[in-house]
Structure formats: C-alpha cells, structure tokens
Legacy VTK file of the C-alpha trace (Angstrom):
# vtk DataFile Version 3.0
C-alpha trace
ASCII
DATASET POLYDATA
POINTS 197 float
166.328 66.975 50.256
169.877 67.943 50.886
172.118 66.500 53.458
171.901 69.983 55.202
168.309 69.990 55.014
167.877 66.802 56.462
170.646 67.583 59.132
168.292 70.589 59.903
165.226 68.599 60.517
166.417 66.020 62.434
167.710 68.721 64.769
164.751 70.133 64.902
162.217 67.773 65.776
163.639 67.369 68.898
163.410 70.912 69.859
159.487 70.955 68.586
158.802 68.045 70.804
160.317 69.781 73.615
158.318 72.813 72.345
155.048 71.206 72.124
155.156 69.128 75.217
155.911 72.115 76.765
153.135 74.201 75.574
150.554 71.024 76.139
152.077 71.379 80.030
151.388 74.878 80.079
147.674 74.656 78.770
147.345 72.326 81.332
149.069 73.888 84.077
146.389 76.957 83.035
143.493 74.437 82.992
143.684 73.310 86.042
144.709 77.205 87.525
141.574 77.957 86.010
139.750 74.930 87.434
141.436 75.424 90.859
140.158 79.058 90.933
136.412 77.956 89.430
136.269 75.492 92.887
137.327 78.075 95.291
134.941 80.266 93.422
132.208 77.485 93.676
133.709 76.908 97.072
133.186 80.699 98.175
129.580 81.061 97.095
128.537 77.620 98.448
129.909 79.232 101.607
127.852 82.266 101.339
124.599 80.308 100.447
124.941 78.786 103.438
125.628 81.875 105.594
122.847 83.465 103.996
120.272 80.250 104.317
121.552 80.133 108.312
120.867 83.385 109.279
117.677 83.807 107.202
116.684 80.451 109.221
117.346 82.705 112.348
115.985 85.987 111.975
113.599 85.688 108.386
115.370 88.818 107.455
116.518 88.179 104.102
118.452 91.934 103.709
120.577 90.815 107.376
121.095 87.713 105.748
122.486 89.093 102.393
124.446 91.620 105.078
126.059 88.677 106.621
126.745 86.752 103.502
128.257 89.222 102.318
126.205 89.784 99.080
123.848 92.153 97.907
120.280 90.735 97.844
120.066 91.168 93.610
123.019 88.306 94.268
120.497 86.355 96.483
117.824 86.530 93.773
119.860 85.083 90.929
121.039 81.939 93.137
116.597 81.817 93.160
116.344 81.882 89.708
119.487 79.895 88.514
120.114 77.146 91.227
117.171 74.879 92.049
118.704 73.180 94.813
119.190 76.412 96.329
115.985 77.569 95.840
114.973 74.307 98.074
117.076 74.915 100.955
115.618 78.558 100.754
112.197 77.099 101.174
113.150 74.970 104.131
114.776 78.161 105.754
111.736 80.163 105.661
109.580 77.429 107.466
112.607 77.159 110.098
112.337 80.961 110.191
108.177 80.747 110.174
108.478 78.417 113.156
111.481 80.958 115.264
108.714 84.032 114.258
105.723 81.556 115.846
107.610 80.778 119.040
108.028 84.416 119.949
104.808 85.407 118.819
103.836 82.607 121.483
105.846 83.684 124.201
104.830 87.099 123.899
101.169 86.498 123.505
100.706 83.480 126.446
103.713 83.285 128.271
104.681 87.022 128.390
107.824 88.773 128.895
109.001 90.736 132.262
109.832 94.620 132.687
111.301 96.037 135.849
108.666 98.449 137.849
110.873 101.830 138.930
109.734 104.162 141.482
111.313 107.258 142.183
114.645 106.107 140.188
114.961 102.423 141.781
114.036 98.838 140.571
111.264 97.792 143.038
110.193 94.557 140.860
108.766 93.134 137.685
105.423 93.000 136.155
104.704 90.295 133.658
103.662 91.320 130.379
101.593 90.045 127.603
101.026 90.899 123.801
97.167 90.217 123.253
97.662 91.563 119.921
99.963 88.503 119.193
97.292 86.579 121.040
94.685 86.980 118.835
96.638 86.522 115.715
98.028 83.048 117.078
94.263 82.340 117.696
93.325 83.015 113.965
96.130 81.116 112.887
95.207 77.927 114.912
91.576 77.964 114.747
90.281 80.521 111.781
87.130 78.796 111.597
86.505 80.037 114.983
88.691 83.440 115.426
88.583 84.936 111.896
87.226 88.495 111.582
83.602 88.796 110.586
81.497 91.162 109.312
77.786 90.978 109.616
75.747 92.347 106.555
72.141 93.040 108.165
70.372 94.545 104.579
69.233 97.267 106.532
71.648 99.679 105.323
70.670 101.288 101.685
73.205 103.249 100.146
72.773 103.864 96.487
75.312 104.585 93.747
74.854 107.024 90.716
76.015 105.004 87.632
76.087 105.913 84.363
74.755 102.441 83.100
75.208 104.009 79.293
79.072 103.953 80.223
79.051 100.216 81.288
80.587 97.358 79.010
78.326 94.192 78.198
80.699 92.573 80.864
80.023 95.351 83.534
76.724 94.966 83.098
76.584 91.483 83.037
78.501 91.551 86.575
76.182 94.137 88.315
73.359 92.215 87.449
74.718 89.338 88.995
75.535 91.386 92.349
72.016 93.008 92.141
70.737 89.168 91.851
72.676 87.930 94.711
72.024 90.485 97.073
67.960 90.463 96.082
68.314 86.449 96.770
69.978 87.301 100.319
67.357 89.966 101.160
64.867 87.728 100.908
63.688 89.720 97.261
63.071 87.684 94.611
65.319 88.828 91.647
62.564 90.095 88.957
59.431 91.104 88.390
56.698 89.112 89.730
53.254 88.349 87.803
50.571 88.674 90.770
47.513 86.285 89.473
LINES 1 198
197 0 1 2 3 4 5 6 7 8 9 10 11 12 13 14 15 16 17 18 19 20 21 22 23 24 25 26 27 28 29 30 31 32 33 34 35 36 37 38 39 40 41 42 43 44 45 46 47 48 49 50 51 52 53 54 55 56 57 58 59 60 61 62 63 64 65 66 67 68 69 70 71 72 73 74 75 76 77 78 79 80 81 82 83 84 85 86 87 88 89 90 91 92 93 94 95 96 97 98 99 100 101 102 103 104 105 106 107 108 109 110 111 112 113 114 115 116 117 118 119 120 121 122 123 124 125 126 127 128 129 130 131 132 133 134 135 136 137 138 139 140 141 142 143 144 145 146 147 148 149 150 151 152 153 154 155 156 157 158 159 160 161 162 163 164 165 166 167 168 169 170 171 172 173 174 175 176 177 178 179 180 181 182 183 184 185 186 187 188 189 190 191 192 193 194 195 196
C-alpha cells in the first residue's frame, strides 16, 4: 500500500467510526421511538379494556360499553380470543353486572318503585308499584325446585301422527320405539304383546 493509500485510510476510519456510531444511535433512537409508541399503544388499549370492563360491570350492555371505550365490539371480541387475562376480568364483570341486573330485578319485584297519581293535571300523590313479573322470575331463580314451570301430562289426551314408518332410518326407528316404550311404561301399558295363559 502506498503512502497515499495509507494516508487515506487512516483518515478514514475516523470518519466511519463517527459514521457507524452514529447510525447504531439512530437505530436506537428508532428502537426505542418505536418502543415508546408500542407502550402508549399498550397503554391506550389497557385503558380502553378497562373502560369497557367498568361500564359493562355497570349496565351488562356490552355494545354501550364498546360505545364508551371507544371501540367497535369486533375490537372487544379479539381482546376475548387473544388476551386470556382479559378474558378473566370479562368474566368477573359479567357476575358484577349479573348481581347490578338482580338488585333491580329485586327492587322492582319486592320493594317496588313509586309513580305520582295526577288528577285533572296536578300531582295529588304516589302509588307504590311492583313488578310481579320480576317476582316470579326471582322466585324461580332462588328456589326452582319449588317455582319452576310445570306441565302435567294426564295420558288422557290421544293425538295420533301419520308417519310414513317406510321413510324412517334404523336410528328413527330405533328412537320412536323407545318413546312409544316410555310412554306405554308411564300409562300404566305394558310395552308388548302379552301371552294370556
């Protein structure tokens, strides 16, 4: 190598220091721009979980809650499907809102709510009212075993179907028979033929 050449390179490698310690401060200057942004991103969406978890707790509405979070509710879904612990919290929000839903149900159903009585144009009082609709479901709720809806089957009513048993599969068959059993069995009928002897 020449003199010149040498002169060149010695030159030089200062300037590619400065160049590459320059473009290492860069890339991390954009790093950490990019990590910055990724945190107030993470930072603005753990913000709207929240929003949308508190007022769900509140009003079990999950469309006002994606109103007030300001996301759409395809935005609430795929926090569901890709972040377990938010799918967690969700679960513990709908029990909070079960349990604001049960309260009112209750103080509509037992403790009523008041209306004002008008005549001719003026406020003359209040009359207590009460939801026994509401009532009745809080009663199946608490005590099923005692409140749920029944239906009586007394075997007195014959209605008869006209089936095509030729159409049937081996497994419709199979299950009509069974129902045809069961109900004989209820009646009282024994399920075949009976030998007489």
């Amino acid at each position: 190598m020449s003199e010149k050449e040498n002169k060149n390179t010695e030159e030089n490698e200062p300037l590619i220091e400065s160049y590459e310690q320059k473009k290492m401060a860069h890339r991390e200057k954009r790093a950490n721009k990019r990590r910055k942004a990724k945190e107030g991103e993470h930072d603005i969406t753990r913000s709207k979980k929240v929003t949308f978890l508190e007022v769900y707790s509140r009003s079990g509405n999950k469309r006002e809650a994606a109103k007030q979070a300001g996301v759409s509710l395809r935005q609430h879904y795929n926090w569901l499907d890709r972040d377990p612990e938010y799918a967690e919290a969700l679960q513990i929000a709908k029990e909070e809102a079960t349990e604001v839903l049960e309260r009112e149900a209750f103080r509509r159903g037992v403790e009523g709510w008041e209306e004002p009585v008008f005549y001719r144009g003026e406020q003359v009082g209040k009359i207590t009212k009460y939801s026994d609709q509401l009532l009745v479901v809080l009663l199946k709720g608490n005590k099923p075993e005692k409140y749920k809806d029944r239906v009586e089957h007394t075997g007195e009513s014959k209605s008869y179907m006209n089936i095509d048993l030729k159409n049937l599969s081996e497994e419709e068959l199979n299950l009509l028979e069974g129902i045809i059993d069961k109900t004989s069995a209820e009646d009282g009928e024994s399920g075949g033929t009976e030998e007489s002897g």
